[in-house]
N, C-alpha and C positions, 0 to 999 in steps of 0.2 A: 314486786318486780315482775314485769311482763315478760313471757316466753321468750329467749332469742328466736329469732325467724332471719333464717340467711335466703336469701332468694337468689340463686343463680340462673341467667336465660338468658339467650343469644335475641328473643321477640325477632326473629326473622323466620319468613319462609310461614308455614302453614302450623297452626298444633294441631297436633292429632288427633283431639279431643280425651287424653287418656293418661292419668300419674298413673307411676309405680314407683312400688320400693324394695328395701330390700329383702326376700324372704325371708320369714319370720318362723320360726317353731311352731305346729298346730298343738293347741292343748288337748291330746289326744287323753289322755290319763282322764279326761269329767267328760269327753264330747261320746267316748264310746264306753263308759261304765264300767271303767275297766277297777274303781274302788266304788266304795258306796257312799254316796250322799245322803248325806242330813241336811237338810233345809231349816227355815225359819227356827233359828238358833238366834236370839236376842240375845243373851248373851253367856252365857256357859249350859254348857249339855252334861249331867252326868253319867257314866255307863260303867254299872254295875260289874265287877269280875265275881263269882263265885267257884269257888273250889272246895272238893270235899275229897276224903281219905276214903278209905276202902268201906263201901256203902255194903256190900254183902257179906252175912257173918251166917255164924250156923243158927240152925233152926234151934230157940228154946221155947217153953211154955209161956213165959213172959215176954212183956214188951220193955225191949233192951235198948237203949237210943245209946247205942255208944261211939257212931260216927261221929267227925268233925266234918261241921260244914264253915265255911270262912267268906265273909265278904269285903272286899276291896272295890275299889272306885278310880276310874279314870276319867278328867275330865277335857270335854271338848269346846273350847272357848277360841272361838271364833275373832282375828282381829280388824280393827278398821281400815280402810285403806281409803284411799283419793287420787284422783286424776287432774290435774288444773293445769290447763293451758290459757292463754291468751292471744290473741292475733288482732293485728290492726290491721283494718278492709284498705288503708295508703298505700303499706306495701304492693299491692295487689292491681292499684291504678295505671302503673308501669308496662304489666304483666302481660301475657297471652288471653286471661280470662277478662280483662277490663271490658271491653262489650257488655259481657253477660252479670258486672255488677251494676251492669241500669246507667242513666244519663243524667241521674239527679245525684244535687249533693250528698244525698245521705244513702251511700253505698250499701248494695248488699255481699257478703260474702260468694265468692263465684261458687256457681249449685255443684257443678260438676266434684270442684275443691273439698265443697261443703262433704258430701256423699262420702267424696275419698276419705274426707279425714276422719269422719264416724268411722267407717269399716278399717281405716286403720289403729285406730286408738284401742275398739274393740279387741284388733287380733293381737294388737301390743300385750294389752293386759293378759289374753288368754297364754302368751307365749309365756309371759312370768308368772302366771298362776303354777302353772308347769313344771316349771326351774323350780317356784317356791315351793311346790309338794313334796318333789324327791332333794332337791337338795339345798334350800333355803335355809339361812340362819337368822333367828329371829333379833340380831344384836346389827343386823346390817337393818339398812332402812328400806321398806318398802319388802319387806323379807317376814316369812316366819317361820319359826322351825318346820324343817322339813322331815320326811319319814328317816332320813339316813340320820343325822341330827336325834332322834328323838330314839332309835333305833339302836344307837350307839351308847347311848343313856339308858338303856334298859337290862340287867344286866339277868335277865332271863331270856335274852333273845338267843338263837344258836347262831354264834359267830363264825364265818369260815374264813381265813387269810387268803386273799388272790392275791393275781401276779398278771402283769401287761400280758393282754389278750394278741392270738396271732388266729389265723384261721388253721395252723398246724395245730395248735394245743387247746383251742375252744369248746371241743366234747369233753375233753378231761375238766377244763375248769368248771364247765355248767355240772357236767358230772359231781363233780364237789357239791354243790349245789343241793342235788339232788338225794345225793348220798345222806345230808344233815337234816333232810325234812324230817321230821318226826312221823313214827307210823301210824300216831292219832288222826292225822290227814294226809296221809297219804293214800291218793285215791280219790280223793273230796274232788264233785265236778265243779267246783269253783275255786281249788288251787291252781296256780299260776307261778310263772317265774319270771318276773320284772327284770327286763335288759336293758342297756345304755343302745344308742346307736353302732358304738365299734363293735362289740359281743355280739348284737344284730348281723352286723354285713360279716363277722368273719365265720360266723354259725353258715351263713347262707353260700357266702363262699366256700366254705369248705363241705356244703352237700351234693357242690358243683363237682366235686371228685378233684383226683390228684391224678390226673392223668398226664401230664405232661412227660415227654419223654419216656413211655411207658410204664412209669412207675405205678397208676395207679388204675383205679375205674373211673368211667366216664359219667361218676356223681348219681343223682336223684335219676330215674327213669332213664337212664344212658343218657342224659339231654347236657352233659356237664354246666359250664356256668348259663347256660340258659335256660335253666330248669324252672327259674323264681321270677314272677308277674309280677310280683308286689300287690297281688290278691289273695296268694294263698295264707291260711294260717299256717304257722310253724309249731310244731312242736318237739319237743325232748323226750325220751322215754316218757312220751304218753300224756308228756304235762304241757299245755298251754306255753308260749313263749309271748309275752307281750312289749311290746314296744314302749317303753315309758323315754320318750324324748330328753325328759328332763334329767337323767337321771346319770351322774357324772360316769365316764367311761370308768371301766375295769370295775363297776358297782353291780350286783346282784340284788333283788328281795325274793323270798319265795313265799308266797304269805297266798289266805285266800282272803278274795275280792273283798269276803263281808265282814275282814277281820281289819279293816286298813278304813280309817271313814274321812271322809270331806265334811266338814262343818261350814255355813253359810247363814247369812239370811234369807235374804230371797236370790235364786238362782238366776232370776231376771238381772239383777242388779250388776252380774257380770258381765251382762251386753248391752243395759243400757247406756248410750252416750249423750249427753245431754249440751245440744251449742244453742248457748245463750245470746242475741246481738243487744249491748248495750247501748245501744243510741238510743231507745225507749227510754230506758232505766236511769242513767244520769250523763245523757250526750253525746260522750265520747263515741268514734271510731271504731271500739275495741269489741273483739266476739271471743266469747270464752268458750271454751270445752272441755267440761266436768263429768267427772263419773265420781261415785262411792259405794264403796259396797264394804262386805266381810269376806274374811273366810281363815283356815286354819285346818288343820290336820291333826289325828291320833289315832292310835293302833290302839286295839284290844288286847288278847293273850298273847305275851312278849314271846312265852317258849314254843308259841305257835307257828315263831317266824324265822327263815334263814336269812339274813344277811352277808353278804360275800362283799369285804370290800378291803 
């Protein structure tokens, strides 16, 4: 079944030379390493958990092995995925770009179109790798479990209950947060605490101050709500605030970077987009636009992580 392709245009007056669409989510969670990548993963990763009991005993003459050391396994298996579109170069005869698909019968796809559609298929996909990291289910199509999903399933993780985020009560909730990390990392320069978009703007908003009608101060540096560029980093008592896009409002993780991993094949395979014109191939009209790649998610030590959701 070929792609539906609606084509809507007035063909009057001048084109601009230029698509757009609608903005898309950047996959900021793999573009700024904000967890860790595992690459060339064929097809499952194993990753070792080791835990041992109390390793220091008193001094005797003999050699006393009386620790427990334990080993456990989590594995990282990676799933497939595919991109298939289809377009016919007819549609496109009508259009604004007919010119630029040439004067002979056997059309090319217009370049300008061509260009758009790679850079947008690419950011397509990066927009749901995103969504599928933090909140994918792997029972939806196109989906895999995501860290909240696997997270929720772990029943070593430190759970906290939240409650709709406002900019009046946002220190108190991340405060929760904060309060549940465990003291084994706390302090680690690779802890973090994973926010939703809303938990974002109402943190920032509320470092703008509550100044209104005198009630309060005038936020970060007296500058109230203009204090925030959208360059700065933010942080919380001390710890990293990072932006996970994907990541369903009123949701928290507090985990560090190296303890959360991204499994793949090859890293490339995420941006390559591949259009095919089959009029070589078996005559037709039609030009495809295929991608495949892998990928998948898993945490390490569960009671290493806060979850707020």
């Amino acid at each position: 079944m070929a792609t539906t392709n609606n084509l809507t245009t007035t063909y009057a007056g001048e084109f601009a030379g230029k698509y757009i669409s609608a903005a898309l989510l950047s996959g900021k969670t793999l573009a700024e390493g904000n967890i860790t990548v595992v690459p060339n993963v064929k097809y499952k990763q194993v990753m070792k958990k080791v835990s041992t009991n109390g390793i220091v005993k008193d001094s005797t003459c003999d050699f006393d092995p009386t620790s427990t050391l334990t080993l456990t396994e989590r594995i990282l298996q990676p799933e497939e995925f595919q991109v298939n579109l289809q377009l016919c170069k007819q549609d496109f005869q009508s259009d604004w770009e007919a010119v630029q698909m040439g004067y002979s019968a056997f059309d090319n796809l217009p370049p300008q179109f061509s260009d758009f559609l790679i850079a947008h298929v690419a950011d397509k996909v990066a927009q749901k790798m995103e969504q599928n990291i933090w909140a994918g289910t792997n029972a939806n199509a196109g989906e895999f479990d995501g860290f909240k999903t696997t997270l929720l399933a772990d029943g070593d993780v430190n759970d906290v209950a939240g409650q709709a985020s406002t900019s009046a009560n946002v220190a108190a909730e991340i405060g929760k947060v904060v309060d549940a990390i465990p003291s084994t990392i706390y302090g680690d320069e690779d802890l973090v605490i994973y926010v939703p978009n809303n938990i974002y703007r109402n943190y920032i908003r509320s470092l703008g101050g509550f100044g209104a009608n005198g009630l309060g101060a005038a936020g970060t540096n007296s500058e109230g709500n203009q204090w925030y560029n959208m360059g700065n980093a933010v942080s919380f008592d001390g710890i990293q605030l990072v932006l996970a896009t994907g990541l369903a409002s009123d949701t928290m993780v507090a985990a560090q970077k190296s303890n959360l991993f991204f499994g793949t094949g090859l890293m490339a395979d995420q941006n390559e987009v591949k259009v095919i014109d089959m009029a070589d191939i078996d005559g037709s009209q039609n030009v495809r636009v295929v991608m495949r790649f892998t990928a998948g998610i898993q945490h390490g030590i569960g009671s290493d992580i806060v979850l707020y959701s």
